[in-house]
KEKE-3310 file (N, C-alpha, C; in steps of 0.2 Angstrom, whole numbers, plus 5000, padded with zeros to 4 digits):
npx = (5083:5074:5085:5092:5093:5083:5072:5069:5066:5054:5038:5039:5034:5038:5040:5039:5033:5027:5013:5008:4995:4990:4983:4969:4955:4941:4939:4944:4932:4926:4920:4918:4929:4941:4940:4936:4938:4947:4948:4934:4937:4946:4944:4939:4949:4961:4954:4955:4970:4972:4963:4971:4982:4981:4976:4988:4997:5005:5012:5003:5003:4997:4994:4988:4984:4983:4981:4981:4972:4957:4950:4956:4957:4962:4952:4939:4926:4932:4946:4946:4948:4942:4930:4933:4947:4949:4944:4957:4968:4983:5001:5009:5004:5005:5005:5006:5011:5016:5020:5024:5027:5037:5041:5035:5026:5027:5045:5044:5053:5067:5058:5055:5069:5074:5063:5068:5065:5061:5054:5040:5023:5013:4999:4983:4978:4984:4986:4998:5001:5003:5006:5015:5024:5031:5034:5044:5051:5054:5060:5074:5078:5083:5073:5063:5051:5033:5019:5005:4994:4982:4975:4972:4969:4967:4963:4956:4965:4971:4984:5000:4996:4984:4973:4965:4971:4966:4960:4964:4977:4986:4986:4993:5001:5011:5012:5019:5033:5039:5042:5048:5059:5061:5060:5050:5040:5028:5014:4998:4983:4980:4990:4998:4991:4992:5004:5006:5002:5002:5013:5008:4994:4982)
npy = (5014:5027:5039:5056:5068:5067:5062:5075:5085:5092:5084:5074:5065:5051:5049:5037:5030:5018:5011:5002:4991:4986:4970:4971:4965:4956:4946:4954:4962:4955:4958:4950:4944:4953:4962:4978:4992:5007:5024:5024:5029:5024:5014:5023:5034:5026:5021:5035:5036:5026:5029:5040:5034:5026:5037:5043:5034:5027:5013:4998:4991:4973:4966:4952:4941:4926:4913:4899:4900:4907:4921:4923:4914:4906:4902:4905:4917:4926:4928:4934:4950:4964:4974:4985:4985:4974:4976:4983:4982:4979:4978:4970:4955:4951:4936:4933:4926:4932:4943:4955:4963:4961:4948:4939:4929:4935:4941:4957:4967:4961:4964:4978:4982:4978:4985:4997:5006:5018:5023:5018:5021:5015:5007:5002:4988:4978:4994:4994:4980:4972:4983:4991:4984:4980:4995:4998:4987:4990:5006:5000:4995:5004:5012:5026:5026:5028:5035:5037:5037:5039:5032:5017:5005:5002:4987:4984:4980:4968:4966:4959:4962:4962:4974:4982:4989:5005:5003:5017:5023:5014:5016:5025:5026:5020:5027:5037:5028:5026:5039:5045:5036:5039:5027:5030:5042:5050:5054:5062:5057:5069:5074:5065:5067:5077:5080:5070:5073:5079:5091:5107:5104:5106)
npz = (5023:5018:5006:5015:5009:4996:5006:5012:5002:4992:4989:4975:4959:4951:4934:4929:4940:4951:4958:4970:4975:4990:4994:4993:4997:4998:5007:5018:5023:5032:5049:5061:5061:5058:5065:5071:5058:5054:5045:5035:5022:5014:5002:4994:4993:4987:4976:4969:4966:4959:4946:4945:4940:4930:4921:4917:4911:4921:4928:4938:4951:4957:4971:4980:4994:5000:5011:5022:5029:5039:5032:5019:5011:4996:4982:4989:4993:5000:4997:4982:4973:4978:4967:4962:4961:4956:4941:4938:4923:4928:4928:4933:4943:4958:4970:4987:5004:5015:5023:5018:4999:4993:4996:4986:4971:4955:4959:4965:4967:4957:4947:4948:4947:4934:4926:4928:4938:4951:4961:4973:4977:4989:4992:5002:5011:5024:5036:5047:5044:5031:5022:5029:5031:5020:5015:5025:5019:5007:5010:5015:5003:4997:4987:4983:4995:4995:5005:5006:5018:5022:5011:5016:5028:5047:5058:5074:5088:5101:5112:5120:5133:5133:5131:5120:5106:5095:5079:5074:5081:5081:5066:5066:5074:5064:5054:5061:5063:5051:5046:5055:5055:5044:5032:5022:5014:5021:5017:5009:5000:4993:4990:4984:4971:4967:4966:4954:4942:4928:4921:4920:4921:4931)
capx = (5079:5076:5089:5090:5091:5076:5065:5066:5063:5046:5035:5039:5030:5042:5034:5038:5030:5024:5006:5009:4990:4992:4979:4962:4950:4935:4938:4944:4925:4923:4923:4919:4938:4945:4938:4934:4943:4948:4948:4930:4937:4953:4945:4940:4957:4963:4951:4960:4976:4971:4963:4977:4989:4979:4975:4994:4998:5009:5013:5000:5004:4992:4995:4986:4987:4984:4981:4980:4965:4954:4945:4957:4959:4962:4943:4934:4924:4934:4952:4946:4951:4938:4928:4936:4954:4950:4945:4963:4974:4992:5007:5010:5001:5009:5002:5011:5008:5019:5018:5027:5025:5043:5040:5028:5024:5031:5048:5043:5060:5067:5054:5057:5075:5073:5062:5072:5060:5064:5050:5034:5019:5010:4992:4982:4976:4982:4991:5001:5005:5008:5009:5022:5033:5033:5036:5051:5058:5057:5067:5078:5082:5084:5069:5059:5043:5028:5016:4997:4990:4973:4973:4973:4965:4969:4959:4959:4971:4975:4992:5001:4994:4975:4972:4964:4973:4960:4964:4968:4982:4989:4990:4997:5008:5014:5015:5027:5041:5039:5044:5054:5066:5063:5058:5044:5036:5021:5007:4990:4981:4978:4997:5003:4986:4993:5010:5007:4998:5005:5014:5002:4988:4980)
capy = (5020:5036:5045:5060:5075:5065:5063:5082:5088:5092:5078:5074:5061:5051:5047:5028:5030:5011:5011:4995:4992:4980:4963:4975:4959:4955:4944:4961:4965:4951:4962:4948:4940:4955:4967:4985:4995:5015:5026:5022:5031:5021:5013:5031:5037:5022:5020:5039:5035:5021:5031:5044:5031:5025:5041:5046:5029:5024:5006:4998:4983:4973:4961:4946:4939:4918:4911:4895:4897:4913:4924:4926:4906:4904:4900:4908:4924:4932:4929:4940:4955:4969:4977:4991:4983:4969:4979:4986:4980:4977:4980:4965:4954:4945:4933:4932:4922:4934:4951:4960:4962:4960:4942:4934:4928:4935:4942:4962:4969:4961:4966:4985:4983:4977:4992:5007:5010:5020:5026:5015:5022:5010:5006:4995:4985:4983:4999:4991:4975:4972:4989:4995:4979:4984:5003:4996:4984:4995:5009:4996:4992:5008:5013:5031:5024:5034:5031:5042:5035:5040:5028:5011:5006:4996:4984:4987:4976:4965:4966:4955:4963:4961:4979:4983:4997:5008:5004:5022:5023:5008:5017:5031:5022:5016:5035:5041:5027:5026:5046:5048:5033:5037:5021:5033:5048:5049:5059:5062:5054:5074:5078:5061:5066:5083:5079:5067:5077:5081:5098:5112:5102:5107)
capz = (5024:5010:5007:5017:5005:4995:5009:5015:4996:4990:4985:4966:4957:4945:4928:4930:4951:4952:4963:4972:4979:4993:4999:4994:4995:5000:5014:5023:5026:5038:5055:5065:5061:5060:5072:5067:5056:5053:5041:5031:5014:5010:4996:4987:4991:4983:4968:4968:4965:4953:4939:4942:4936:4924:4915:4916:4909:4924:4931:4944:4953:4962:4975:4984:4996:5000:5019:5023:5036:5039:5027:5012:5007:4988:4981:4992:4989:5002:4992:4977:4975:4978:4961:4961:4961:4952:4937:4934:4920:4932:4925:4937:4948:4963:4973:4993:5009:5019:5025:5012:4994:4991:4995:4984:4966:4952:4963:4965:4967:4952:4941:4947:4946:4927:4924:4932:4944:4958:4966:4972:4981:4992:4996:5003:5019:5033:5036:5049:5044:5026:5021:5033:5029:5011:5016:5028:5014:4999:5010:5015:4997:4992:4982:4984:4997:4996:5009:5008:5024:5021:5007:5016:5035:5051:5061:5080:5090:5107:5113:5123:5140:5135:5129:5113:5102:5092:5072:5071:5086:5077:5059:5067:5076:5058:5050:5062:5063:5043:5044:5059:5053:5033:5028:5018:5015:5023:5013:5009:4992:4988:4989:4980:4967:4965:4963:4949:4937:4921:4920:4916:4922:4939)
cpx = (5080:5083:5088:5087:5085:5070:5064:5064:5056:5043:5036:5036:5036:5035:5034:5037:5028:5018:5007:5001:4989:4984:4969:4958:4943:4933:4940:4936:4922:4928:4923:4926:4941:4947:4938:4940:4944:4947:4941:4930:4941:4951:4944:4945:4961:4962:4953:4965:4973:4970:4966:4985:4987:4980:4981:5000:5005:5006:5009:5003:5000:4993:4987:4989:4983:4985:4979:4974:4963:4950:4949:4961:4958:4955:4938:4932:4929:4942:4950:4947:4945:4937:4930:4944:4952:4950:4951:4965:4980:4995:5009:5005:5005:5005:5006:5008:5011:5018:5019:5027:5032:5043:5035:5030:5023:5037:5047:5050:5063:5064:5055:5065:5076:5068:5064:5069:5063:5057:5042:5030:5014:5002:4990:4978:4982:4988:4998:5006:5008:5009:5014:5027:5035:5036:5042:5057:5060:5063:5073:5081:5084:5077:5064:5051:5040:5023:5009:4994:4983:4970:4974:4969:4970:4965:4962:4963:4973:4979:4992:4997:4985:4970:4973:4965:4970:4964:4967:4973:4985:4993:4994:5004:5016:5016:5021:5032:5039:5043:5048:5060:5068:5065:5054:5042:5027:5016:5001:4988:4981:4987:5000:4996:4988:4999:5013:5005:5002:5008:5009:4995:4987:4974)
cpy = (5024:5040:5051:5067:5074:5066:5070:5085:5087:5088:5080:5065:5057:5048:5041:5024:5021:5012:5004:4994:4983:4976:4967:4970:4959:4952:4950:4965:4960:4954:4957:4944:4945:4958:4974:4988:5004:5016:5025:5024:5029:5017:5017:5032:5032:5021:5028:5041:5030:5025:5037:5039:5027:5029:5044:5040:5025:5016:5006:4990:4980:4966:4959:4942:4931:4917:4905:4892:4907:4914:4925:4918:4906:4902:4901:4915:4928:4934:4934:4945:4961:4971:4979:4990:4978:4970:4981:4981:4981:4977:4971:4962:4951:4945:4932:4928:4924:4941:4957:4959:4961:4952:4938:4931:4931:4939:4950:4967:4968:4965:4975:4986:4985:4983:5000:5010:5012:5020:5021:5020:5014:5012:5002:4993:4978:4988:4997:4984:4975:4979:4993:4988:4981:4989:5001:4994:4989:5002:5007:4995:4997:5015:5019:5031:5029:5033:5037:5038:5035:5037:5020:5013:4999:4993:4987:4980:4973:4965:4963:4956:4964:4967:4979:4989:4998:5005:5011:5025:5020:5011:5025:5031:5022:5022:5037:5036:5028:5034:5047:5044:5033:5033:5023:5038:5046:5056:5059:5060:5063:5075:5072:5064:5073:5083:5075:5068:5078:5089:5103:5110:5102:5102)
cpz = (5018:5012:5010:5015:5001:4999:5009:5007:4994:4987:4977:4964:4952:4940:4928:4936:4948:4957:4965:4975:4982:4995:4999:4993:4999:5007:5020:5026:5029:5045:5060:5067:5062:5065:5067:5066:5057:5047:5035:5024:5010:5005:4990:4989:4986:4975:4965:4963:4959:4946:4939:4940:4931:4919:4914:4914:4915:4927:4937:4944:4959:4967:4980:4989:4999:5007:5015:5027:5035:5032:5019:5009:4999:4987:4984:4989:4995:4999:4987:4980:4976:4971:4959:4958:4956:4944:4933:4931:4924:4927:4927:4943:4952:4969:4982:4999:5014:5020:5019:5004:4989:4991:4993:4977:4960:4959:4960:4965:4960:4945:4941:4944:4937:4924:4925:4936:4951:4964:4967:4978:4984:4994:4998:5011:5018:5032:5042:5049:5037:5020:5024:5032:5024:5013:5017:5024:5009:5002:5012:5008:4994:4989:4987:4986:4997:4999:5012:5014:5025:5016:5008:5023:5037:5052:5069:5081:5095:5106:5119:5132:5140:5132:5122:5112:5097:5086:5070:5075:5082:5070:5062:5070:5069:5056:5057:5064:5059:5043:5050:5058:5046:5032:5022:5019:5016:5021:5013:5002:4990:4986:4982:4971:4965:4959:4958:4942:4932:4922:4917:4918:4930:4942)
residu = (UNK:UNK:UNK:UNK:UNK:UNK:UNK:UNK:UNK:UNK:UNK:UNK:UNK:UNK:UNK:UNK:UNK:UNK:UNK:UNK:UNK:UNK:UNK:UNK:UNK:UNK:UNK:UNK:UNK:UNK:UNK:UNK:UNK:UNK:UNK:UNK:UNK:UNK:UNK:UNK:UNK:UNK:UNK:UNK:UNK:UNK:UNK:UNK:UNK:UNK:UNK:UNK:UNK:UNK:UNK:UNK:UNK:UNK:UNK:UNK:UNK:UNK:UNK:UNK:UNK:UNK:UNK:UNK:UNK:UNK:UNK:UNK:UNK:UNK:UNK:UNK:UNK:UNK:UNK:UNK:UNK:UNK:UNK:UNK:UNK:UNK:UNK:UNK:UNK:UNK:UNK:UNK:UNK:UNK:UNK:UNK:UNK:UNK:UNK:UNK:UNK:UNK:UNK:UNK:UNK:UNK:UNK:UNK:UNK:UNK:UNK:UNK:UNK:UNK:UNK:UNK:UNK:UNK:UNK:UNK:UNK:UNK:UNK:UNK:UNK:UNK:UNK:UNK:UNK:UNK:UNK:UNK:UNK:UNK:UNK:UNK:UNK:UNK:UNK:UNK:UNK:UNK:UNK:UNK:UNK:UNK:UNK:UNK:UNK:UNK:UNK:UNK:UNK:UNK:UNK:UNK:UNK:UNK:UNK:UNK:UNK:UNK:UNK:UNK:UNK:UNK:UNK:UNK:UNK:UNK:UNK:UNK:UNK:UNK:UNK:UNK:UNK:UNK:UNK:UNK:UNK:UNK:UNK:UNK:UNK:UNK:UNK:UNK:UNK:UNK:UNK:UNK:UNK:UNK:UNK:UNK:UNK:UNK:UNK:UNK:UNK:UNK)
# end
């Protein structure tokens, strides 16, 4: 989990922050697979964040993600990445088959280590699944997780008893352990948008 004194400190931005943007594909707008989602603006909070790490020449990392069945199969249109996301020049790209972005293709961990990267913000779909595994590893391993919420979405949900939970119970679910066990700072795109800005620049 963050450190304690970090977590309660006032959002700060590093200058070498990582944008990690998790699994933004295409096959995620098949609702019949997935079921309905929340939040309808997490790809403008997203596209957000992106040309504010671009025009502050900061590191973007963009993850894929690879099934072997479903909507996001290598070759298909629903494995691309969205327009928006596809677009960026990455610092890195990594390819995964598992929930978390720490387990993929090139090895994510290493490649921060190797850089001095402390701090990664996360985006992305699903906000519960492999955006909060990531959130969980990265404060496990250490590393200053940054977690805007408002910049990724859930689907809804069956649970083992047959009831379906809303997608936005779910991602809220995800915000408060993330913050009650500081795994991550849980924010908003305007605060992480704020706080990355260049000194002097409003």
């Amino acid at each position: 989990m963050t450190n304690t004194s970090a977590f309660d400190a006032p959002l700060t931005i590093d200058s070498d922050a990582v944008l990690v943007v998790i699994d933004v594909q295409k096959g995620f707008e098949d609702h019949a697979f997935w079921g309905e989602r929340d939040n309808p603006r997490a790809e403008q909070r997203i596209g957000e964040l992106i040309d504010v790490w671009e025009s502050t020449g900061r590191p973007i990392v963009t993850v894929q993600h690879a099934s072997t069945a479903g909507p996001l199969v290598p070759g298909t249109p629903g494995y691309e990445l969205k327009d928006f996301v596809a677009a960026v020049e990455p610092a890195l790209h990594i390819t995964k088959q598992v929930n978390s972005a720490f387990y993929g293709t090139p090895d994510l961990h290493a490649w921060l280590q190797q850089r001095g990267a402390k701090q990664v913000v996360i985006v992305g779909i699903i906000t519960n699944v492999c955006n909060e595994t990531t959130a969980r590893m990265a404060g496990n391993l250490g590393y200053d997780a940054v977690f805007p919420a408002d910049a990724m979405h859930a689907f809804d949900m069956t649970g083992p008893d047959g009831v379906t939970v809303p997608a936005a119970e779910l991602a809220r679910a995800t915000s408060t352990v993330l913050h009650a066990m500081r795994f991550a700072k849980v924010v908003t795109t305007e605060a992480v948008v704020t706080a990355a800005q260049p000194v002097g620049v409003a």
